[in-house]
N, CA, C and O atoms as a CHARMM CRD file, in Angstrom:
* protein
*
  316
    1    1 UNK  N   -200.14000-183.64000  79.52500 PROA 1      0.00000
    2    1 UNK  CA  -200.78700-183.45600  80.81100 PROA 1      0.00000
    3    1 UNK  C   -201.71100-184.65500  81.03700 PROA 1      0.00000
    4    1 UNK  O   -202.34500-185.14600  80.10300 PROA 1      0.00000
    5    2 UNK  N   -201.77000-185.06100  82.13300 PROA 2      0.00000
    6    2 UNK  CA  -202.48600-186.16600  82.32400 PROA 2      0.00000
    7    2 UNK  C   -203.94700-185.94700  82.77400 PROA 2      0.00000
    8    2 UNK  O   -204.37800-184.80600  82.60900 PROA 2      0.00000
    9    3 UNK  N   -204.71500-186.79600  83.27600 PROA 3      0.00000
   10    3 UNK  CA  -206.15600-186.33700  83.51300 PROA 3      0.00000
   11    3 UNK  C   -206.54100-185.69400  84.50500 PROA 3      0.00000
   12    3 UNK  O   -207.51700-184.94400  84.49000 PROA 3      0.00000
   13    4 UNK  N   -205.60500-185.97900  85.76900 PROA 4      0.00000
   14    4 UNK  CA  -205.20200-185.23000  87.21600 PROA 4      0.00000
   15    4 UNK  C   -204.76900-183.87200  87.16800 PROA 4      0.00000
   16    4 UNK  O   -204.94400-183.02800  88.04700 PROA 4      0.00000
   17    5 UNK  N   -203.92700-183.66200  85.57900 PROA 5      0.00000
   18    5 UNK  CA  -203.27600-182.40500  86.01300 PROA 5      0.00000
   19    5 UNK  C   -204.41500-181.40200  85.20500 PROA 5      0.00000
   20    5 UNK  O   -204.78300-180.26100  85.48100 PROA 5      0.00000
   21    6 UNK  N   -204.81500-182.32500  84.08400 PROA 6      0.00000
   22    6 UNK  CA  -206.02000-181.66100  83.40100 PROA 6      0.00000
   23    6 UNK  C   -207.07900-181.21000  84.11200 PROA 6      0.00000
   24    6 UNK  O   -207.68500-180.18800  83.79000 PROA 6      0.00000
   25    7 UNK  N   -207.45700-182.09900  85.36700 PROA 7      0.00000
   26    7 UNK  CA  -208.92100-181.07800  85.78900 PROA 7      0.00000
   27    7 UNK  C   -208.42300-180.33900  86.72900 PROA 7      0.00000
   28    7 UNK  O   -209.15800-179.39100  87.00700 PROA 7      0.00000
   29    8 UNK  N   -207.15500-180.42000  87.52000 PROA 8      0.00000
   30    8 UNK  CA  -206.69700-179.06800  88.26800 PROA 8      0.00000
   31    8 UNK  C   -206.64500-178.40200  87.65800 PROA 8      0.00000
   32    8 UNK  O   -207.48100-177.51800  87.84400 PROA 8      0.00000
   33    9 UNK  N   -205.70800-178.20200  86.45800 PROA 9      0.00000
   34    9 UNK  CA  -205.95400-177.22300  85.66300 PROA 9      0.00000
   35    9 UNK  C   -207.16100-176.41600  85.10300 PROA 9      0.00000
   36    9 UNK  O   -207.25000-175.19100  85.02200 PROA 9      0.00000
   37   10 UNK  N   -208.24400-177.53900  84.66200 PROA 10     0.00000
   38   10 UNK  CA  -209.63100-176.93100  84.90100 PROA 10     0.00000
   39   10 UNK  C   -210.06600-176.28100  86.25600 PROA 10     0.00000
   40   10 UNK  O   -210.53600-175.14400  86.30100 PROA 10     0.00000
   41   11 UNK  N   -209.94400-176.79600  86.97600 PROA 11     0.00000
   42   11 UNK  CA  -209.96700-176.17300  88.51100 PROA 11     0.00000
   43   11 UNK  C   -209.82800-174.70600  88.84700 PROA 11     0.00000
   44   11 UNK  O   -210.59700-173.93900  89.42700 PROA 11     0.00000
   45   12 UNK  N   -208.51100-174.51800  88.26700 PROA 12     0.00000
   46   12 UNK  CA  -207.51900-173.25200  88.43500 PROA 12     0.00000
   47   12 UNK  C   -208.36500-172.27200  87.35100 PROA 12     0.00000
   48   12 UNK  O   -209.05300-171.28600  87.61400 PROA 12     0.00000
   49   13 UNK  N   -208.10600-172.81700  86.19200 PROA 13     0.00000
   50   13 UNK  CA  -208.73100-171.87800  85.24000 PROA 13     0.00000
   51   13 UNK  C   -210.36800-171.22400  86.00400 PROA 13     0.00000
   52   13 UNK  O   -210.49700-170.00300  86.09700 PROA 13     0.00000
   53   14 UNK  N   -211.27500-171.97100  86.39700 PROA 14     0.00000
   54   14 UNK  CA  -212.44700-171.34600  86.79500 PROA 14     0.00000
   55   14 UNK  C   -212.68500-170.71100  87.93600 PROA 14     0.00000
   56   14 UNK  O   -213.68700-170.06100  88.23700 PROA 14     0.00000
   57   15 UNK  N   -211.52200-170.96700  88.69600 PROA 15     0.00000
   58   15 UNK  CA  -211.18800-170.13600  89.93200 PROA 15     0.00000
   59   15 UNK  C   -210.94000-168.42800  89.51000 PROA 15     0.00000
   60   15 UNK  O   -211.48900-167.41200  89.93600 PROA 15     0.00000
   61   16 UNK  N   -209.76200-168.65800  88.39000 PROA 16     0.00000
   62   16 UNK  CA  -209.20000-167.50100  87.66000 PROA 16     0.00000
   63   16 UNK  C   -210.42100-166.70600  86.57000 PROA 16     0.00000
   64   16 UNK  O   -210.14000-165.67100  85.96700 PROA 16     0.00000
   65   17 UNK  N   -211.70300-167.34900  86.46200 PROA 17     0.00000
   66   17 UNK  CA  -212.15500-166.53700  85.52500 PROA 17     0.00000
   67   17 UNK  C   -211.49600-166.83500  84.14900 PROA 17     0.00000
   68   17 UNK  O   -212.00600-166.66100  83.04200 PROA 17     0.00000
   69   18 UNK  N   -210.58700-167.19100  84.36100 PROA 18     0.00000
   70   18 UNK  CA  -209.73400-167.47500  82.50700 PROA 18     0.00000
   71   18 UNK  C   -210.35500-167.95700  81.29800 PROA 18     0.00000
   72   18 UNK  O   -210.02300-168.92200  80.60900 PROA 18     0.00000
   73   19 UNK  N   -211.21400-167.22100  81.15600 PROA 19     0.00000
   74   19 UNK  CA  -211.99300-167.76500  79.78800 PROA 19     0.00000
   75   19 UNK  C   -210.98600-168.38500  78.50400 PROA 19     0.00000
   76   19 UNK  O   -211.51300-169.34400  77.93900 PROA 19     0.00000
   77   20 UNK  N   -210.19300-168.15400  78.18500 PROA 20     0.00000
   78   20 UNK  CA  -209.21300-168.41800  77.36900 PROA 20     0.00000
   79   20 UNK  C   -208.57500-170.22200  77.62500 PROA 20     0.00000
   80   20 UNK  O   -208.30400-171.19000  76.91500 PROA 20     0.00000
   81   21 UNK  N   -208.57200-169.88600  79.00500 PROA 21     0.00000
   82   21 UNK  CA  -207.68100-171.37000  79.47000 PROA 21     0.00000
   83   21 UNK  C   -208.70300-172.06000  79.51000 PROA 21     0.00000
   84   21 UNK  O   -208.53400-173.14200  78.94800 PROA 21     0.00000
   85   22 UNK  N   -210.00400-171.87100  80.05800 PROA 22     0.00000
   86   22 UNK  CA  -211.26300-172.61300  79.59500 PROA 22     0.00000
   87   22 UNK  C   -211.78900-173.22600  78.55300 PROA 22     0.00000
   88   22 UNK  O   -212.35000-174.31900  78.62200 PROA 22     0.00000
   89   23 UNK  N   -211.63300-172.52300  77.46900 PROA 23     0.00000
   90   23 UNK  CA  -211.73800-173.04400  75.96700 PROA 23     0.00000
   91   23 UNK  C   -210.59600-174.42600  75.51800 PROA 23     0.00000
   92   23 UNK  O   -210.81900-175.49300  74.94700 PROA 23     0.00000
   93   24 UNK  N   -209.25500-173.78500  76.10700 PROA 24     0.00000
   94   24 UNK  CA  -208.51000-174.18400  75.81500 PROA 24     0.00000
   95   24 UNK  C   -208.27200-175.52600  76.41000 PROA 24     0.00000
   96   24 UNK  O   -207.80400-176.41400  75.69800 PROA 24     0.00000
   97   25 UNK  N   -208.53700-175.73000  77.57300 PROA 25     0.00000
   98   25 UNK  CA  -208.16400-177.04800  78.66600 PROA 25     0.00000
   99   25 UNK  C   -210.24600-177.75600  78.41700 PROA 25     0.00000
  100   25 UNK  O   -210.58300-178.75500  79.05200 PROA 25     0.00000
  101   26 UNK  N   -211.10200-177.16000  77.63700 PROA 26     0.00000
  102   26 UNK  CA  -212.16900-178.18900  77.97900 PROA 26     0.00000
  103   26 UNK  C   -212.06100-178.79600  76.53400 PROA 26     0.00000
  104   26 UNK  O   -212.71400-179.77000  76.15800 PROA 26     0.00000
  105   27 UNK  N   -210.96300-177.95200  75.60700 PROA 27     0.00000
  106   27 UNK  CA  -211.34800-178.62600  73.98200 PROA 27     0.00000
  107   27 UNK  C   -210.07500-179.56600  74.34200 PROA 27     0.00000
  108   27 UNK  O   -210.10000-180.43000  73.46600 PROA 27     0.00000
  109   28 UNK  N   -209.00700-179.81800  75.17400 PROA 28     0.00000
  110   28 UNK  CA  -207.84800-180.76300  74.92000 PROA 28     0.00000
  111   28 UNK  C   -208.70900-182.27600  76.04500 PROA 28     0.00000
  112   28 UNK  O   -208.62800-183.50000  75.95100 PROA 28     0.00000
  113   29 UNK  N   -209.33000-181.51500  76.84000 PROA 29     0.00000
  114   29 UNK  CA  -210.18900-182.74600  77.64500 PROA 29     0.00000
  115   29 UNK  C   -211.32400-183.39800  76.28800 PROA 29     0.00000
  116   29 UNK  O   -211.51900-184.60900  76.17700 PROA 29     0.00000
  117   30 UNK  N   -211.80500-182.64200  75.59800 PROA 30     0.00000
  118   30 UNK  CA  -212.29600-183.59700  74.74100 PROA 30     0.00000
  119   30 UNK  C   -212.03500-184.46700  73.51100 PROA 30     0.00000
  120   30 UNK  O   -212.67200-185.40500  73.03100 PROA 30     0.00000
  121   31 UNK  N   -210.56200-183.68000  73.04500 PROA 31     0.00000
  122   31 UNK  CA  -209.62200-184.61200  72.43600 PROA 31     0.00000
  123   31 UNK  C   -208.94200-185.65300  72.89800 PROA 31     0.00000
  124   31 UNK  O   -208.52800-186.53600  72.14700 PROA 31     0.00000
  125   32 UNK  N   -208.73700-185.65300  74.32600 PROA 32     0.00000
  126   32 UNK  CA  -208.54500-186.77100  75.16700 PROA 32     0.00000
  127   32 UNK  C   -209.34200-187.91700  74.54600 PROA 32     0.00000
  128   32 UNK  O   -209.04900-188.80200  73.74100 PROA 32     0.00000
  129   33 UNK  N   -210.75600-187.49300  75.38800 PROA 33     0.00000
  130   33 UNK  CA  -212.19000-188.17700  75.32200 PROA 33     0.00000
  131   33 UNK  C   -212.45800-188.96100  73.95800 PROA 33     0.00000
  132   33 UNK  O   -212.95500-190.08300  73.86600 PROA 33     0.00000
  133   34 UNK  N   -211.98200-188.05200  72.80600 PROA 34     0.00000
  134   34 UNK  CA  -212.45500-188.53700  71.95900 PROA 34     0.00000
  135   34 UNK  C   -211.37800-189.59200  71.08600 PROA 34     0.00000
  136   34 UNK  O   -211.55600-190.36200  70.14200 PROA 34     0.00000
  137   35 UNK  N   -210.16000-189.20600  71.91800 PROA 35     0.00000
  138   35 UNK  CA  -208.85100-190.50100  71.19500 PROA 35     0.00000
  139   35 UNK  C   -208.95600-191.69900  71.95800 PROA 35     0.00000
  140   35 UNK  O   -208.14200-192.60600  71.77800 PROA 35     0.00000
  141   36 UNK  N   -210.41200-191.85000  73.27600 PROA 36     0.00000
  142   36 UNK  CA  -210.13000-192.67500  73.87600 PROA 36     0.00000
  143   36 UNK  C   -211.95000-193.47900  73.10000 PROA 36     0.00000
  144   36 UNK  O   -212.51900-194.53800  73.36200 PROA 36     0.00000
  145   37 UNK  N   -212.25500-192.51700  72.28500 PROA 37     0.00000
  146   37 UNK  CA  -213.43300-192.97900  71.94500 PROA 37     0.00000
  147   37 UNK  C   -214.74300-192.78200  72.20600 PROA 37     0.00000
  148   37 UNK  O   -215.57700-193.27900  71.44800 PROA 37     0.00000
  149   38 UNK  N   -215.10800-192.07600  73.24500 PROA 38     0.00000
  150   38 UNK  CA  -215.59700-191.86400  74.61500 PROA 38     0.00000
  151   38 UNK  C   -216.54600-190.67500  73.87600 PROA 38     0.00000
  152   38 UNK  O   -216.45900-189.59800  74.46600 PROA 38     0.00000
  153   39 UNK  N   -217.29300-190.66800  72.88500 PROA 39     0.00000
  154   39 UNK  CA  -217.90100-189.69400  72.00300 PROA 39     0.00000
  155   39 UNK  C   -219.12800-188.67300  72.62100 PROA 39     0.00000
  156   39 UNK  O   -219.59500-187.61100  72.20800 PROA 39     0.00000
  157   40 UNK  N   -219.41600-189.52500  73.81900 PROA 40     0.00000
  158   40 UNK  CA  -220.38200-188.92300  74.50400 PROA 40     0.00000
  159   40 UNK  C   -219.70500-187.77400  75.71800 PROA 40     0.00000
  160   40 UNK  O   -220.35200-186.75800  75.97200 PROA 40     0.00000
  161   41 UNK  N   -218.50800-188.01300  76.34600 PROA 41     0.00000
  162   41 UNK  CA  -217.70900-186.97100  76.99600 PROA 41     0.00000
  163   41 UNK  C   -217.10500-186.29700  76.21600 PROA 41     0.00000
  164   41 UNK  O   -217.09900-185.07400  76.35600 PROA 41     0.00000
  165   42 UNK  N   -216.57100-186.78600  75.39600 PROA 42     0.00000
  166   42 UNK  CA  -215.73200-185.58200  74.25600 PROA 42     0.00000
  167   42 UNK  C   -217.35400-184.42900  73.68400 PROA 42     0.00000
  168   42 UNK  O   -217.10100-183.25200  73.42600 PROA 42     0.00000
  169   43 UNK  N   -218.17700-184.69800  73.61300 PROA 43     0.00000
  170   43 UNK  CA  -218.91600-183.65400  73.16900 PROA 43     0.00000
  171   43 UNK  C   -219.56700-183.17400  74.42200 PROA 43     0.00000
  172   43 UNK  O   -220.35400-182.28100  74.10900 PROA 43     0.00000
  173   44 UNK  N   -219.57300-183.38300  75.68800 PROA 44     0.00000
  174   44 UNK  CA  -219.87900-182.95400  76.88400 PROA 44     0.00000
  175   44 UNK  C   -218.67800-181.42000  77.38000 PROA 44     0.00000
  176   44 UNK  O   -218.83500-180.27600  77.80500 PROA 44     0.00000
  177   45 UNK  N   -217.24800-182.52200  76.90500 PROA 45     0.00000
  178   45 UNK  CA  -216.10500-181.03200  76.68900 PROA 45     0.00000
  179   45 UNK  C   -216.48900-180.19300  76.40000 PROA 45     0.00000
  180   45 UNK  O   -216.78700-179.23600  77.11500 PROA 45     0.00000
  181   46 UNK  N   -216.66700-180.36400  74.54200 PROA 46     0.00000
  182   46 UNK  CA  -216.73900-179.13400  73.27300 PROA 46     0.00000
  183   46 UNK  C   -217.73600-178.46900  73.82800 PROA 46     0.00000
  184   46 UNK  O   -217.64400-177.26300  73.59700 PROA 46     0.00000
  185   47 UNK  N   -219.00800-178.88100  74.71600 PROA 47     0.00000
  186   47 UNK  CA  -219.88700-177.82600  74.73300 PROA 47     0.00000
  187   47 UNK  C   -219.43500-177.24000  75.67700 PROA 47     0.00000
  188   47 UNK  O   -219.41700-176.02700  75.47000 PROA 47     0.00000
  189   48 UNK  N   -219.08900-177.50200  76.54500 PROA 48     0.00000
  190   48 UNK  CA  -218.47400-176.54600  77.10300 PROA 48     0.00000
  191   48 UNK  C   -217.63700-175.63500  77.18200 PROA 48     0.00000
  192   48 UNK  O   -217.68300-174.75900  78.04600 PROA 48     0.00000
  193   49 UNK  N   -216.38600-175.75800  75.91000 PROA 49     0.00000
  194   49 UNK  CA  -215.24300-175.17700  75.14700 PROA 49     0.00000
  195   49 UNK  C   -216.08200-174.04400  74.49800 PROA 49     0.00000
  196   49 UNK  O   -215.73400-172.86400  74.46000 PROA 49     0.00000
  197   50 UNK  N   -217.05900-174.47900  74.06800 PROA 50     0.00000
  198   50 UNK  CA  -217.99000-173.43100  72.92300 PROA 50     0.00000
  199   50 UNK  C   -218.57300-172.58200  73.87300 PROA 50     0.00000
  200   50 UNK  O   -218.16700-171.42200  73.79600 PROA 50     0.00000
  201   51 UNK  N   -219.34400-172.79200  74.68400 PROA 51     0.00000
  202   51 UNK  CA  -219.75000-171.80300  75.47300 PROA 51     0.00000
  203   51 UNK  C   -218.87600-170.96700  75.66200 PROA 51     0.00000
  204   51 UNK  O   -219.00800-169.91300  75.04000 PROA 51     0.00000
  205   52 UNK  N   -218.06100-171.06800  76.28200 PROA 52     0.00000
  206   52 UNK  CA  -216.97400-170.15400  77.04800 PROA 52     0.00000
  207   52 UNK  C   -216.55100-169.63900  76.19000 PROA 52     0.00000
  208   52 UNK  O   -216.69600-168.41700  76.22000 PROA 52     0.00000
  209   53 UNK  N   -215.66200-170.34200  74.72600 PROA 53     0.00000
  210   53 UNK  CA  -215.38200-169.49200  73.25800 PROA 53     0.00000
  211   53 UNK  C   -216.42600-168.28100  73.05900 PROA 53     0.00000
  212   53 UNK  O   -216.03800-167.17400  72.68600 PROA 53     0.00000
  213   54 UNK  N   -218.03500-168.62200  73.38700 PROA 54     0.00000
  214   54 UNK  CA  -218.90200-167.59800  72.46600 PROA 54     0.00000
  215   54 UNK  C   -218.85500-166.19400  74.01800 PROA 54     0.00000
  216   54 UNK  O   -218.84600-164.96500  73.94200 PROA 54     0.00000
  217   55 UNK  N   -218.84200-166.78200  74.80400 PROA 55     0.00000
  218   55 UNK  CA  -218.69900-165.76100  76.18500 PROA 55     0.00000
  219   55 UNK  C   -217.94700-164.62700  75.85100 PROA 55     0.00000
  220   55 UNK  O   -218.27600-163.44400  75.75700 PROA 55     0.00000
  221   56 UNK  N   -216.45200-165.43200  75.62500 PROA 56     0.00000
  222   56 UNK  CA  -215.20800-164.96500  75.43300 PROA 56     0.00000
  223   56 UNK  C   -214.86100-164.11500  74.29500 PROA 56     0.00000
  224   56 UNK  O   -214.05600-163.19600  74.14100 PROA 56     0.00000
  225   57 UNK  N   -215.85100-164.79600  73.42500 PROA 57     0.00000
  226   57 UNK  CA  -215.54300-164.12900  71.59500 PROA 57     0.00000
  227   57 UNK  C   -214.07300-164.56400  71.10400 PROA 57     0.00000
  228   57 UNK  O   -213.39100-163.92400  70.30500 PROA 57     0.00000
  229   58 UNK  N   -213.72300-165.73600  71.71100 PROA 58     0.00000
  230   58 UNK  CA  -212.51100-166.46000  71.18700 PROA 58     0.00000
  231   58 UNK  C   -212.97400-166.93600  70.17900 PROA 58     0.00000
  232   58 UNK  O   -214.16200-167.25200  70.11400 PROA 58     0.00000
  233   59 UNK  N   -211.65700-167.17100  68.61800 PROA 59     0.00000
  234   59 UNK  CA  -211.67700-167.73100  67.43500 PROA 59     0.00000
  235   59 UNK  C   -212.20300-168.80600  67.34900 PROA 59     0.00000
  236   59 UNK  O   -213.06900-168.94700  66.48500 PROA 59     0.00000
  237   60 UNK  N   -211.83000-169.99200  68.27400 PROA 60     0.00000
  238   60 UNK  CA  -212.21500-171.54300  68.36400 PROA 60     0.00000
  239   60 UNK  C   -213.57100-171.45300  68.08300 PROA 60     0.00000
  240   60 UNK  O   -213.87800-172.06400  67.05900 PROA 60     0.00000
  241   61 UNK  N   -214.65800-170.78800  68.76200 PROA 61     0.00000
  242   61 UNK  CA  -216.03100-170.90900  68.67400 PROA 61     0.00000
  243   61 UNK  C   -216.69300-171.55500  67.37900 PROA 61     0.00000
  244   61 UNK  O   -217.47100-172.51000  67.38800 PROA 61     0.00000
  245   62 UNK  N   -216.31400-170.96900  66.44400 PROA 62     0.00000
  246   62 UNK  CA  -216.38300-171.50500  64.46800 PROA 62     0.00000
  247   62 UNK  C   -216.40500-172.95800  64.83400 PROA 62     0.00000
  248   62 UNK  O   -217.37500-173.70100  64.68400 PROA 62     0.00000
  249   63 UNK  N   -215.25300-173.28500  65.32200 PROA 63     0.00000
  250   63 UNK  CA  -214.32200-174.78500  64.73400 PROA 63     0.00000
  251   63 UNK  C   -215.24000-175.41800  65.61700 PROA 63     0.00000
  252   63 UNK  O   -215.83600-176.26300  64.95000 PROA 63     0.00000
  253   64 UNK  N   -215.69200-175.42000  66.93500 PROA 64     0.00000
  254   64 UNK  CA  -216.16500-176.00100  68.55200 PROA 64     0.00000
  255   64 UNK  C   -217.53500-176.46800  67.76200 PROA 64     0.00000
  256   64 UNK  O   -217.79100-177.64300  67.50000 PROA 64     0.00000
  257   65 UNK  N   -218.47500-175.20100  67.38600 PROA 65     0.00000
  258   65 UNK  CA  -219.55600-175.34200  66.57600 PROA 65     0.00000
  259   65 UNK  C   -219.61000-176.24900  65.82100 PROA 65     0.00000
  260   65 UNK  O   -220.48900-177.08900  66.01400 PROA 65     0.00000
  261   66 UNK  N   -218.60800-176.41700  64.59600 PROA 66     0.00000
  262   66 UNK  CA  -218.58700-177.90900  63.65000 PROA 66     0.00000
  263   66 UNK  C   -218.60200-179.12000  64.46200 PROA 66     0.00000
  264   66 UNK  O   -219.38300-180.07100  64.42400 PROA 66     0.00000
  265   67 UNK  N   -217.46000-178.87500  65.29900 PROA 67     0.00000
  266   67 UNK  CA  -217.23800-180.27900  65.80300 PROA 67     0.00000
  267   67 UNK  C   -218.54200-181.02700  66.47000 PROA 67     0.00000
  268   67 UNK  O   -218.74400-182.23900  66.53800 PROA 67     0.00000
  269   68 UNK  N   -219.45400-179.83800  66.99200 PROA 68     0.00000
  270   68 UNK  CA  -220.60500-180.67100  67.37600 PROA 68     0.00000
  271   68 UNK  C   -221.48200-181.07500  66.95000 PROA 68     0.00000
  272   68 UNK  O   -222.18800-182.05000  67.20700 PROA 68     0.00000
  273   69 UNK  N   -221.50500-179.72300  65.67800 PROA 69     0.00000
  274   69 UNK  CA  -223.00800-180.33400  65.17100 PROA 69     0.00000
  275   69 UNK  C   -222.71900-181.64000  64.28300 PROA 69     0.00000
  276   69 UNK  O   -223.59500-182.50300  64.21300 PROA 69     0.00000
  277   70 UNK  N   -221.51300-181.79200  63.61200 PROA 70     0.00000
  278   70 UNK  CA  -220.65200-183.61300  63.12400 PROA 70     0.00000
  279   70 UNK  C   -220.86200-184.25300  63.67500 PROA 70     0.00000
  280   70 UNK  O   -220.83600-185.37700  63.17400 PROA 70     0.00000
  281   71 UNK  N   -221.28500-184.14800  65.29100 PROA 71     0.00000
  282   71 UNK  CA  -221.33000-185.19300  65.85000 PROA 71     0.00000
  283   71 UNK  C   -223.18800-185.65400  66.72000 PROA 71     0.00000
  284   71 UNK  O   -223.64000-186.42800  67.56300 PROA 71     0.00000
  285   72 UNK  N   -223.64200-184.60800  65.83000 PROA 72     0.00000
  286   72 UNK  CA  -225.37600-184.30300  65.82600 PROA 72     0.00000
  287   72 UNK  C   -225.46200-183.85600  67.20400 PROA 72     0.00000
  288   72 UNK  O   -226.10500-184.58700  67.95700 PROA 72     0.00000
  289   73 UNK  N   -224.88400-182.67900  67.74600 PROA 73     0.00000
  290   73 UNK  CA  -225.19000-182.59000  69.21000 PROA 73     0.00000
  291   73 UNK  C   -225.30500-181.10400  68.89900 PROA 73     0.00000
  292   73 UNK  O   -225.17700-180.50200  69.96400 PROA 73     0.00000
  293   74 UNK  N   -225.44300-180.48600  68.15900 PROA 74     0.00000
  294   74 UNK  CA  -225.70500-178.67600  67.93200 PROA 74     0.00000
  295   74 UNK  C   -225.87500-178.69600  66.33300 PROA 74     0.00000
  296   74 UNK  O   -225.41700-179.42200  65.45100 PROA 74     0.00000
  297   75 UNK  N   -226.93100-177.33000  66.34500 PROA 75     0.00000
  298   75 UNK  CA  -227.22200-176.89700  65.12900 PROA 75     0.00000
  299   75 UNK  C   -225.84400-176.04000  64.41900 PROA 75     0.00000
  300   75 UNK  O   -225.19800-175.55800  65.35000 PROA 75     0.00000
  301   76 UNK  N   -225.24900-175.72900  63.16200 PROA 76     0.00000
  302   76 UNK  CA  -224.38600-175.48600  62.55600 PROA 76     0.00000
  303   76 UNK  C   -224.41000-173.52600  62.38000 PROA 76     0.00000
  304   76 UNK  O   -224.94500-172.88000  61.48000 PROA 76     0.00000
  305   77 UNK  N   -223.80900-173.12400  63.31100 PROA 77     0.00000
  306   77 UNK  CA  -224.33800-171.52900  63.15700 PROA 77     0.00000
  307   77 UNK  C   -223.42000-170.50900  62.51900 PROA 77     0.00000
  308   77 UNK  O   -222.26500-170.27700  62.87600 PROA 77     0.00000
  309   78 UNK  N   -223.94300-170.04900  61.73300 PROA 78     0.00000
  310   78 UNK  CA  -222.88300-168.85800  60.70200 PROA 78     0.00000
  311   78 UNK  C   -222.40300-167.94400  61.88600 PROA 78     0.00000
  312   78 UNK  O   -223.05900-167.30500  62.70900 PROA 78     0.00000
  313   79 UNK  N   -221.00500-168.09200  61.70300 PROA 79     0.00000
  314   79 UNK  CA  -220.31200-166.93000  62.38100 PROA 79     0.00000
  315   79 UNK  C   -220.11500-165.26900  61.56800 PROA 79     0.00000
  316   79 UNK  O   -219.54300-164.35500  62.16200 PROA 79     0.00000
């Protein structure tokens, strides 16, 4: 998916309430971000992936959590 189809897709998802597709389309926008290097949007994603994960009580939340605080942008919280 490209970056056009990625934030429609973000688009759609928050229209829909889709917490799920939320997690899911803000953690692949920050793997984008972050294969392009871009360390400061890729963790602008994840926090936002994490939020919606902890909303949601989706699995990712654990993994979202590491990835940030690795990257010194959140404290490390026991699930």
């Amino acid at each position: 998916m490209d970056r056009e189809g990625l934030d429609r897709a973000l688009l759609k998802a928050h229209a829909d309430q889709d917490m799920p597709a939320l997690v899911q389309l803000y953690t692949r926008a920050a793997d984008d971000a972050e294969a392009h290097q871009d360390i400061d949007a890729a963790c602008f994603y994840l926090t936002h992936a994490f939020v919606f994960a902890l909303e949601a009580g989706d699995p990712a939340a654990p993994g979202l959590n590491r990835r940030l605080a690795e990257r010194g942008r959140a404290h490390l919280i026991e699930f």
